[in-house]
Short mmCIF file of the C-alpha atoms (twelve columns), coordinates in Angstrom:
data_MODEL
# 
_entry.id   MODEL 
# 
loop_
_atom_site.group_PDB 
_atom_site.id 
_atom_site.type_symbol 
_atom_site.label_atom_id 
_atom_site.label_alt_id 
_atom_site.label_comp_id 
_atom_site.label_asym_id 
_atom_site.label_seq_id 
_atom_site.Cartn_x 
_atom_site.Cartn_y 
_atom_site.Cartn_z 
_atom_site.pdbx_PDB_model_num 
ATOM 1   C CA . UNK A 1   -24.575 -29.921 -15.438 1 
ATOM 2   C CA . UNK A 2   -23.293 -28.368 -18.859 1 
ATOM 3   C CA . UNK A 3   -24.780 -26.141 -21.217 1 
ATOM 4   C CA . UNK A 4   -23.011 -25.385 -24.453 1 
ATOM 5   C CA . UNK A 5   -23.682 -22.193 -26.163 1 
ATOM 6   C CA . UNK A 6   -22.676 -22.287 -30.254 1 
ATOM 7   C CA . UNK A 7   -21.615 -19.413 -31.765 1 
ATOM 8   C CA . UNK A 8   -24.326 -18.983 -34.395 1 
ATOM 9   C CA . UNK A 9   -26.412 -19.742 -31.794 1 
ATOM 10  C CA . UNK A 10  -26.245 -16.669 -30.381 1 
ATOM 11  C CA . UNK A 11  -28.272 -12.829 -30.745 1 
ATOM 12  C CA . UNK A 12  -26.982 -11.251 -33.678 1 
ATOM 13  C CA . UNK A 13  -27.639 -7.598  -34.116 1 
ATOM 14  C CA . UNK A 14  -26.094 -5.713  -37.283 1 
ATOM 15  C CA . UNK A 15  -25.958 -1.665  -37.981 1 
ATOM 16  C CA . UNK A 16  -23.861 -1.221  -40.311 1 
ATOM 17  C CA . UNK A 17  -21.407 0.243   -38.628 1 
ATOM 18  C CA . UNK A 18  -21.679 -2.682  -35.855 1 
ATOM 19  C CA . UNK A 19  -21.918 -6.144  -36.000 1 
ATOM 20  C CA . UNK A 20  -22.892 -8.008  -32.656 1 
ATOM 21  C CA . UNK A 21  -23.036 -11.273 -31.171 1 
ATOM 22  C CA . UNK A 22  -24.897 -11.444 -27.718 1 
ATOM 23  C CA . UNK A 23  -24.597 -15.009 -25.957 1 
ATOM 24  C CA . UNK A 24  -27.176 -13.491 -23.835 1 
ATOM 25  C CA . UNK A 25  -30.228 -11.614 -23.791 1 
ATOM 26  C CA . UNK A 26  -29.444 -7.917  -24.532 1 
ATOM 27  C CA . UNK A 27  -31.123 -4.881  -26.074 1 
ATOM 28  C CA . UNK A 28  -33.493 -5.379  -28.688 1 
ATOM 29  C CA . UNK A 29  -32.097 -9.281  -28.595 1 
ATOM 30  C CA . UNK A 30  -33.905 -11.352 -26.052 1 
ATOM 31  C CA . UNK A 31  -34.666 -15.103 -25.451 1 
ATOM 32  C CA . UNK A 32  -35.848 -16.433 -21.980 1 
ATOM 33  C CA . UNK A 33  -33.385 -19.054 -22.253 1 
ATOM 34  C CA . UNK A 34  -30.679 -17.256 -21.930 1 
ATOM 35  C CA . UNK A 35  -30.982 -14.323 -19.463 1 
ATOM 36  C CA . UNK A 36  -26.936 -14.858 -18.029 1 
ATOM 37  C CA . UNK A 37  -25.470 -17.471 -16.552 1 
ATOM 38  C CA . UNK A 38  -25.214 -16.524 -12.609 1 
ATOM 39  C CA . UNK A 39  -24.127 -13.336 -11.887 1 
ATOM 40  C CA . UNK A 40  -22.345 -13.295 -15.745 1 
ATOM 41  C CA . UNK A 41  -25.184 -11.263 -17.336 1 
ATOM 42  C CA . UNK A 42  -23.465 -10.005 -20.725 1 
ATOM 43  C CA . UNK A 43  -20.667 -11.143 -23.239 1 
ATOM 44  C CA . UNK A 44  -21.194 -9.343  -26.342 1 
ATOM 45  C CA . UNK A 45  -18.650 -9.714  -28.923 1 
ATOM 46  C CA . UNK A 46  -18.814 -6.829  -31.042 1 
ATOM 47  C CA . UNK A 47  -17.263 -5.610  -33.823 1 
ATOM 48  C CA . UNK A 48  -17.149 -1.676  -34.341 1 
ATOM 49  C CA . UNK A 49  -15.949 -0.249  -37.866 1 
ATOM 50  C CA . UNK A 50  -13.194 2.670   -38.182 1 
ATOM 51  C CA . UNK A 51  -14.177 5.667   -36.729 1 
ATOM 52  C CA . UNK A 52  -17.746 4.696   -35.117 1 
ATOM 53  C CA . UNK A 53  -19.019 3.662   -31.631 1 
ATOM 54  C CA . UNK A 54  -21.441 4.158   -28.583 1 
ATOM 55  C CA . UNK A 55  -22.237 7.827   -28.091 1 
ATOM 56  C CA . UNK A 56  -22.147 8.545   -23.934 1 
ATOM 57  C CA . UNK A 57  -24.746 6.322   -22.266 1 
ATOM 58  C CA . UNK A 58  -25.397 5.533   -18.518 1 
ATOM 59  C CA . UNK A 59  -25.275 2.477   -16.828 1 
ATOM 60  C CA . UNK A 60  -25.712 1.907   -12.561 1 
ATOM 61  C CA . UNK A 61  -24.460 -0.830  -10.800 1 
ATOM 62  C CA . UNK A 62  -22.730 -3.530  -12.491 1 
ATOM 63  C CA . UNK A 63  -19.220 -4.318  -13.554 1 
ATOM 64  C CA . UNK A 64  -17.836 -4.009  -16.831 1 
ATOM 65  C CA . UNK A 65  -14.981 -5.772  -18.301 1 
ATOM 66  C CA . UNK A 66  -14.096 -4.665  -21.922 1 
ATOM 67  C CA . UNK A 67  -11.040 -7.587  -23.582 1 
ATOM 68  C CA . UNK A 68  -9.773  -6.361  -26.760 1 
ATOM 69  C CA . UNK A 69  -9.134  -8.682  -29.441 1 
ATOM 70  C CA . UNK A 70  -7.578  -6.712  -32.456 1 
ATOM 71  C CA . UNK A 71  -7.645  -2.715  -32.786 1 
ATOM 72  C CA . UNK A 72  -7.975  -0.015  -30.290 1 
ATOM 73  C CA . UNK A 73  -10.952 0.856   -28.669 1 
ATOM 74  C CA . UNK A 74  -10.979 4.785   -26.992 1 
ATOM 75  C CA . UNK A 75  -13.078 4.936   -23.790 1 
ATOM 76  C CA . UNK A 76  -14.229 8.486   -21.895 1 
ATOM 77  C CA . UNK A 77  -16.577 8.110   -18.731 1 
ATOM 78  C CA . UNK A 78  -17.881 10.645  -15.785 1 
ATOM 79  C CA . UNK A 79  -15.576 9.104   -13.302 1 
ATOM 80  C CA . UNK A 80  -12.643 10.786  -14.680 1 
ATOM 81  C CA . UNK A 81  -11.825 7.012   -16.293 1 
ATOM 82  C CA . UNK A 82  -10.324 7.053   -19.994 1 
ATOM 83  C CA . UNK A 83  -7.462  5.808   -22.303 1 
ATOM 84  C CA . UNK A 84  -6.843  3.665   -25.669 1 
ATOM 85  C CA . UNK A 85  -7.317  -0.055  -25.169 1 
ATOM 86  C CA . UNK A 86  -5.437  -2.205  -27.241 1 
ATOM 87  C CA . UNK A 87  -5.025  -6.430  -28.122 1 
ATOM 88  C CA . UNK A 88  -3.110  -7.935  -24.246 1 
ATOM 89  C CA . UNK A 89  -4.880  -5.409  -22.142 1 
ATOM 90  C CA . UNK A 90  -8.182  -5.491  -20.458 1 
ATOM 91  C CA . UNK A 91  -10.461 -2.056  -18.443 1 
ATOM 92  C CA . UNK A 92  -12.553 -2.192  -15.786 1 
ATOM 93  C CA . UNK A 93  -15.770 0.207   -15.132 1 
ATOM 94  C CA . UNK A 94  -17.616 -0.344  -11.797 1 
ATOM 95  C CA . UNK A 95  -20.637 1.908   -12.626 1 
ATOM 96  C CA . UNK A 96  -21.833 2.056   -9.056  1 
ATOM 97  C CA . UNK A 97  -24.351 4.348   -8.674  1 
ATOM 98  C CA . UNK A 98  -24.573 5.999   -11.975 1 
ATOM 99  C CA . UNK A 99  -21.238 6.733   -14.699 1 
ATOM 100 C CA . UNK A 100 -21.721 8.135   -18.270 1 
ATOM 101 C CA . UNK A 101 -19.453 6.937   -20.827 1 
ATOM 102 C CA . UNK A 102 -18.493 6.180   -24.673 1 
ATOM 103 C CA . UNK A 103 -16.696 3.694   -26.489 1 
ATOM 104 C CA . UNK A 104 -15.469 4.383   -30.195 1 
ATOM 105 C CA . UNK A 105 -13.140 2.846   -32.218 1 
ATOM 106 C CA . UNK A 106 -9.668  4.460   -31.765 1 
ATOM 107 C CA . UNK A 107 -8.840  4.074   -35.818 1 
ATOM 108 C CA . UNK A 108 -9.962  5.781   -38.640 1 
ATOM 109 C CA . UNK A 109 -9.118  2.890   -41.006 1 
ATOM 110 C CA . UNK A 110 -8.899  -0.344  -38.910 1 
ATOM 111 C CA . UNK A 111 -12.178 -1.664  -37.128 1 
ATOM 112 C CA . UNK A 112 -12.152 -2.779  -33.341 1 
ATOM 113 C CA . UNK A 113 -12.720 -6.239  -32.267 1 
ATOM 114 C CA . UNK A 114 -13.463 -6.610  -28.443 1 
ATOM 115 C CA . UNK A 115 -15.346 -8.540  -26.096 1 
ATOM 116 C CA . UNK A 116 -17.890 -6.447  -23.544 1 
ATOM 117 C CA . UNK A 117 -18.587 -8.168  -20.626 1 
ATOM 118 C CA . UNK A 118 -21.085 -7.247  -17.582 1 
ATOM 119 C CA . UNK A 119 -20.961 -8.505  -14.274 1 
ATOM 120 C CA . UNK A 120 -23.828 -7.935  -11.175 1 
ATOM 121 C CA . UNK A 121 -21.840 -6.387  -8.473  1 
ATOM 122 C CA . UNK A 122 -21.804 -7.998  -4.701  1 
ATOM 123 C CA . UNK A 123 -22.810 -4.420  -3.560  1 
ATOM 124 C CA . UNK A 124 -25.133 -1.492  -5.155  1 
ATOM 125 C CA . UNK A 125 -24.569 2.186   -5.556  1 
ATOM 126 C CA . UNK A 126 -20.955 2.132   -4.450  1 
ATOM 127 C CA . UNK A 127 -18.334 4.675   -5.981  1 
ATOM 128 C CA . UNK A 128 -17.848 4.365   -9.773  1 
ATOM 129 C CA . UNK A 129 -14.230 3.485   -10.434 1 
ATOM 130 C CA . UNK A 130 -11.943 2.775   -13.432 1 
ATOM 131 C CA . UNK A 131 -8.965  0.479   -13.704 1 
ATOM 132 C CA . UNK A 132 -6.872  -0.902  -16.898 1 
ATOM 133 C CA . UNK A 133 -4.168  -3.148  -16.797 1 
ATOM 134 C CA . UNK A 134 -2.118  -4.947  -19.658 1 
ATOM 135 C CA . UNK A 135 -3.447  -8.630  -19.348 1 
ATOM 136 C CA . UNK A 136 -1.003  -9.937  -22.154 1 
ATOM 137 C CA . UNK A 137 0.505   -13.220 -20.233 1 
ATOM 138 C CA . UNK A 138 3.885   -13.872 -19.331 1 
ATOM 139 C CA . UNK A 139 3.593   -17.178 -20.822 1 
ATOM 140 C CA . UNK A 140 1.103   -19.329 -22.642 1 
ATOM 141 C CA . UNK A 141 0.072   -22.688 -22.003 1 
ATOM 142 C CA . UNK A 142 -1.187  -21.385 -18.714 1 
ATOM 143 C CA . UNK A 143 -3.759  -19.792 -16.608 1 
ATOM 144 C CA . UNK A 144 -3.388  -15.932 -16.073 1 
ATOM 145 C CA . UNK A 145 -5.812  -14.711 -13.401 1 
ATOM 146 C CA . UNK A 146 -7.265  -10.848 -15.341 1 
ATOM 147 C CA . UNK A 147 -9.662  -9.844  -12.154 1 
ATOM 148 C CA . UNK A 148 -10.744 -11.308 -9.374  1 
ATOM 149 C CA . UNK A 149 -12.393 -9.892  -5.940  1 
ATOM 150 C CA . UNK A 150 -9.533  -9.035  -3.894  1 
ATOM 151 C CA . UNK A 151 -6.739  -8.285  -6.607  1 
ATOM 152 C CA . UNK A 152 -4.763  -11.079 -6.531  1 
ATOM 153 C CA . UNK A 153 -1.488  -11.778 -8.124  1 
ATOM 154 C CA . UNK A 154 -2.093  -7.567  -9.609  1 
ATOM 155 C CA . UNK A 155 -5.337  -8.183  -11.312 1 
ATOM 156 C CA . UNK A 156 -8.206  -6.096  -11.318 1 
ATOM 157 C CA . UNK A 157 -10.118 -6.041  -8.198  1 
ATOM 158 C CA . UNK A 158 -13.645 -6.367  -8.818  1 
ATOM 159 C CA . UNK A 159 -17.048 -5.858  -6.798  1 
ATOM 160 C CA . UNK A 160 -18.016 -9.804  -7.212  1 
ATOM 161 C CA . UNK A 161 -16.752 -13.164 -5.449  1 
ATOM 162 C CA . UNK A 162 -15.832 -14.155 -9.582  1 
ATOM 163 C CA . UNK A 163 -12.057 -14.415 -11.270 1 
ATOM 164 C CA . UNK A 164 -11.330 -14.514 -15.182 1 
ATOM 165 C CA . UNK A 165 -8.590  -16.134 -16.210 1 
ATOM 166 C CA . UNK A 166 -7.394  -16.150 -19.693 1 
ATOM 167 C CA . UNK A 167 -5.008  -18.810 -21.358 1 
ATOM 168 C CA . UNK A 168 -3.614  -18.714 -24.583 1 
ATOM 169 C CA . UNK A 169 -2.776  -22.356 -25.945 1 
ATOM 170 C CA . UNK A 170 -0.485  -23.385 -28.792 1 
ATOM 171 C CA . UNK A 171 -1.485  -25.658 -31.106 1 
ATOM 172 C CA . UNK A 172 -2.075  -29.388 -29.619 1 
ATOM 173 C CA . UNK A 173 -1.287  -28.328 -26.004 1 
ATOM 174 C CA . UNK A 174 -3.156  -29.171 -22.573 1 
ATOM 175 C CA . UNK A 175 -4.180  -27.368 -19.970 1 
ATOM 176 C CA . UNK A 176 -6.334  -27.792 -16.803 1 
ATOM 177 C CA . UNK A 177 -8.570  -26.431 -13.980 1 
ATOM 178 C CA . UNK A 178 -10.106 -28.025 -10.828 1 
ATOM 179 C CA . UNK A 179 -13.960 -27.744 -10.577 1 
ATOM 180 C CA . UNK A 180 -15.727 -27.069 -7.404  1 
ATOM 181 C CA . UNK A 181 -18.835 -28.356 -7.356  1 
ATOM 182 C CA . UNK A 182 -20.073 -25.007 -5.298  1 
ATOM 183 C CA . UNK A 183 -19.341 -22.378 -8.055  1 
ATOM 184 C CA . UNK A 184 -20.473 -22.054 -11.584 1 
ATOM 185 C CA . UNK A 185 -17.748 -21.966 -14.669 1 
ATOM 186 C CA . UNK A 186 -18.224 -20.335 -18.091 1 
ATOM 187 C CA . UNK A 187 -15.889 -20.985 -20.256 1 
ATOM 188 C CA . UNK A 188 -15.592 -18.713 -23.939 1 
ATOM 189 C CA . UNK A 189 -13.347 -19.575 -26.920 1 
ATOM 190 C CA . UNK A 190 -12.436 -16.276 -28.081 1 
ATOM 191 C CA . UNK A 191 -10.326 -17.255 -30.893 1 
ATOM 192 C CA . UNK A 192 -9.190  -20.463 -32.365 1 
ATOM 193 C CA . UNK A 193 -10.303 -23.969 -31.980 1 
ATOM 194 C CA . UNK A 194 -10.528 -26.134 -28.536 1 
ATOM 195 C CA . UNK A 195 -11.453 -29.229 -27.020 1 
ATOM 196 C CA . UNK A 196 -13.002 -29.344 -23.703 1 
ATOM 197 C CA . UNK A 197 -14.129 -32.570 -21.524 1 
ATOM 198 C CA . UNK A 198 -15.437 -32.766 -17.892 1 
ATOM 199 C CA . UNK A 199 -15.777 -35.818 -16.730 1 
ATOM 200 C CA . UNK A 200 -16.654 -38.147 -19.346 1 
ATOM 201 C CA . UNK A 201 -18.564 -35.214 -21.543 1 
ATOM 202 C CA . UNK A 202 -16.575 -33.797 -24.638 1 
ATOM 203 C CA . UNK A 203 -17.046 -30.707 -26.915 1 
ATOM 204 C CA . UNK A 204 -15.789 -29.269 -29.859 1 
ATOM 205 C CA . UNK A 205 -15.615 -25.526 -29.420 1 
ATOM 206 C CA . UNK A 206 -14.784 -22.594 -32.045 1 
ATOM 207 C CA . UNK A 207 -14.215 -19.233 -31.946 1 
ATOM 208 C CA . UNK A 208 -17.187 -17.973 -30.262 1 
ATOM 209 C CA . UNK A 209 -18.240 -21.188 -28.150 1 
ATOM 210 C CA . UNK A 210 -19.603 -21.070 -24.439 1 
ATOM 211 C CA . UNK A 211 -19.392 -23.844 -21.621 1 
ATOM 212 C CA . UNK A 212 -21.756 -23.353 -18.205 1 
ATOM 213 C CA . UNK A 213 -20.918 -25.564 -15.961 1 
ATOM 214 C CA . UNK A 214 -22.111 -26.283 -12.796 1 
ATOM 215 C CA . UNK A 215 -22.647 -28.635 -10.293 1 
ATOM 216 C CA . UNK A 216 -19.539 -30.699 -11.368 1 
ATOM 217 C CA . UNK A 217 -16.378 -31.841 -9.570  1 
ATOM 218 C CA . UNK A 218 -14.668 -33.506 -12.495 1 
ATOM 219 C CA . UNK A 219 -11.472 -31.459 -13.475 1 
ATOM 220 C CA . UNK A 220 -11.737 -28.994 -16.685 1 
ATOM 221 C CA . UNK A 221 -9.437  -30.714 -19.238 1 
ATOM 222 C CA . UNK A 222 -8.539  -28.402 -22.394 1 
ATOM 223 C CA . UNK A 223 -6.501  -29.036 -25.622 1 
ATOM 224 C CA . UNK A 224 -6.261  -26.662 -28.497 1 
ATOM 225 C CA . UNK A 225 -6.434  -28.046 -31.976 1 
ATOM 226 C CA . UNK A 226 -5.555  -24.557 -33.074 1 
ATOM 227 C CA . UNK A 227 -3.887  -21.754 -31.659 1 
ATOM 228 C CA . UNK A 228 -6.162  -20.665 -29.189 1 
ATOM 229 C CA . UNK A 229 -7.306  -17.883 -26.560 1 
ATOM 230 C CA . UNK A 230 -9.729  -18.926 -23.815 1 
ATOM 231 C CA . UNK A 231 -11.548 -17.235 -20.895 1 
ATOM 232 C CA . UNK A 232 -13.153 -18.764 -18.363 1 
ATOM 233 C CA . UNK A 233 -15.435 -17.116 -15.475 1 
ATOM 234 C CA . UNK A 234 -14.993 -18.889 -12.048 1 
ATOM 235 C CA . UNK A 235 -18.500 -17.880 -10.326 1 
ATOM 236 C CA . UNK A 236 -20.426 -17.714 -7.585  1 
ATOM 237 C CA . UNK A 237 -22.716 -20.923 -7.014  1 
# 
């Protein structure tokens, strides 16, 4: 099975000082239809102007990924966990039992552009950690594996049985992935234009496009029309 999630498809929530794009249900955004996707419960994309951001909040038991696209975000939390992330790197929160922490722009005069992205854990009320690594590739045209369960290959070792991978494509090159028909896939298009076919189904996808996939043994094939970065989720089934 596929599902494909369009950009202006998705929540949209604006503040002035934020502007938001939820692919699924989140806050004061909420559609039955899209609750997650597995264990992937959140991707908001959000864009945070110079000098603003979210005040300390709590949050228990789940994993959060934060990918920065362009700027520098400035995270604090309760664990002890805080530094500057910038574009190429990616931080880790496992909240565990209970963490407090903000996230504000790191600029005065630029605005942040990152992806937030919530995981359920494998496990609840363990220890809340913190890890941040620089997840800038050492060459395109490939997969890079960002986070996985047991570290592999120095990624981020997460509480979940679920990898990311990021690949960053030039312009009219291919890349692959096997499909196991036991595990879920959700692929994003985080910047650039793509074209994706499993099997003998074929999208378009833009910056801001979603593949779930699921149930399918076909191999992922990818191309990128444009200069493009991609992640996709490998997931439990």
């Amino acid at each position: 099975m596929i599902i494909q999630r369009r950009s202006g498809d998705r929540g949209h929530v604006e503040a002035g000082w934020l502007d938001s794009r939820h692919s699924f249900s989140f806050g004061h955004y909420y559609d039955p239809a899209w609750m997650g996707f597995g264990v992937l419960r959140v991707i908001n994309e959000d864009r945070v102007a110079p000098g603003a951001g979210f005040p300390t909040h709590g949050h228990a038991n789940m994993e959060i990924l934060s990918y920065v696209l362009e700027g520098a975000l400035a995270h604090k939390d309760s664990s002890g966990g805080g530094g500057v992330i910038r574009p190429g790197e990616l931080q880790w929160m496992g909240a565990g039992h209970g963490v407090e922490h903000s996230e504000f722009n790191a600029s005065d005069s630029e605005p942040v552009h990152f992806l937030q992205i919530w995981l359920q854990p494998d496990r609840v009320n363990a220890a809340p950690a913190y890890a941040q690594r620089d997840a800038s590739p050492a060459s395109t045209d490939r997969w890079n594996l960002l986070a996985s369960a047991d570290g592999e290959a120095g990624s981020i070792a997460i509480r979940q049985d679920a990898r990311l991978l990021e690949a960053r494509l030039g312009a009219g090159n291919a890349l692959q992935h096997p499909l196991d028909p036991g595990r879920r896939y959700w692929l994003h298009l985080a910047r650039g234009q793509a074209s994706a076919r499993v099997g003998d189904s074929g999208h378009a996808l833009a910056a801001g496009d979603a593949l779930g996939i699921s149930a399918e043994s076909a191999r992922l094939d990818l191309s990128a029309d444009a200069d493009a970065t991609l992640l996709l989720f490998d997931l439990p089934g």
